[in-house]
C-alpha positions in Angstrom: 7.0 -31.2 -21.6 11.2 -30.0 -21.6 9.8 -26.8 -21.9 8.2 -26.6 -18.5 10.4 -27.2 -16.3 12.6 -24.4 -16.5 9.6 -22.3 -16.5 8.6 -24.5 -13.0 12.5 -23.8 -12.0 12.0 -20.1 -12.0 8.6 -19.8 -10.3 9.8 -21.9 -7.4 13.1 -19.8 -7.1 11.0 -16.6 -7.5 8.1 -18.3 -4.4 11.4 -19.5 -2.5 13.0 -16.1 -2.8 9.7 -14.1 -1.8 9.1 -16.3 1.1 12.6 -15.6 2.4 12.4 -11.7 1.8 8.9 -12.0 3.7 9.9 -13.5 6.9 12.3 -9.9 7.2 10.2 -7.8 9.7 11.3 -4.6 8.0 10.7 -6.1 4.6 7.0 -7.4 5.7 6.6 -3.7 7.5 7.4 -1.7 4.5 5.3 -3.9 2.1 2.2 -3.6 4.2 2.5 0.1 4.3 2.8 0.2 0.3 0.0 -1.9 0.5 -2.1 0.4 2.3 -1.1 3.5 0.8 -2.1 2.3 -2.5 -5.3 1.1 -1.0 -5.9 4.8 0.5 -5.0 6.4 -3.0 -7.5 4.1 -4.9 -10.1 4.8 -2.7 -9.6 8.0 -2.8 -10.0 8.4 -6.8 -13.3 6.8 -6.6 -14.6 7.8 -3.9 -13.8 11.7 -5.1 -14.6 10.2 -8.8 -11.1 12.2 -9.5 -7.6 10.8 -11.2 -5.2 8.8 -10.0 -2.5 11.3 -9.8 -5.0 13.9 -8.2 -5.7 11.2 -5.8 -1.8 10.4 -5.2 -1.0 14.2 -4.8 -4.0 14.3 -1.8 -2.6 11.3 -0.1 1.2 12.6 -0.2 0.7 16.2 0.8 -1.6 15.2 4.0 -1.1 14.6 7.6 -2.0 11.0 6.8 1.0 9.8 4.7 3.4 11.1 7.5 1.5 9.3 9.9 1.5 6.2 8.3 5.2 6.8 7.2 6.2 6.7 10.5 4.3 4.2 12.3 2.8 6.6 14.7 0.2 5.1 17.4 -0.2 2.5 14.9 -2.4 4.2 12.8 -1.6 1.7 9.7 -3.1 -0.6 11.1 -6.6 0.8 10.6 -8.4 0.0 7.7 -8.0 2.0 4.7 -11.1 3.2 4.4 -11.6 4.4 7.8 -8.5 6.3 6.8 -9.4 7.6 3.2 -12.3 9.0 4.8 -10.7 10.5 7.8 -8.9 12.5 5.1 -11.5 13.3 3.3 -12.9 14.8 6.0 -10.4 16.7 8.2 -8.0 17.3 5.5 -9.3 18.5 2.2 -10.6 22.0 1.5 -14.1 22.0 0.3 
């Protein structure tokens, strides 16, 4: 059992030290956003049945990312897919 409690040690500093970062507003902001542009890019690649990267390119090169980027009329807080289809939509050539 000597051999878990370091192991215990490290997950409590590592949940204490998350806890702490989250409570920064900026911190909380700027992980939600990579939250939801990773959701936006996965949907994407399935929904288009493309890759990854294809899907990443889409999502960085539209109207969407620099909207979200910047916060403007709260767009991220709409759900992803209502977004990823937005896109799809408005901004890709067909």
């Amino acid at each position: 059992m000597a051999f878990f409690y370091p192991k215990l040690r490290t997950l409590l500093y590592t949940i204490d030290w998350g806890l702490e970062k989250m409570t920064d507003k900026a911190a909380l902001t700027s992980f939600y956003r990579q939250e939801l542009e990773n959701s936006i890019i996965e949907y994407l690649a399935e929904k288009l049945k493309i890759d990854f990267r294809d899907a990443m390119r889409i999502y960085y090169e539209s109207r969407l990312s620099k909207q979200i980027e910047s916060g403007a009329n709260g767009i991220d807080n709409l759900d992803y897919r209502n977004l990823a289809e937005d896109l799809i939509e408005n901004e890709i050539k067909k």
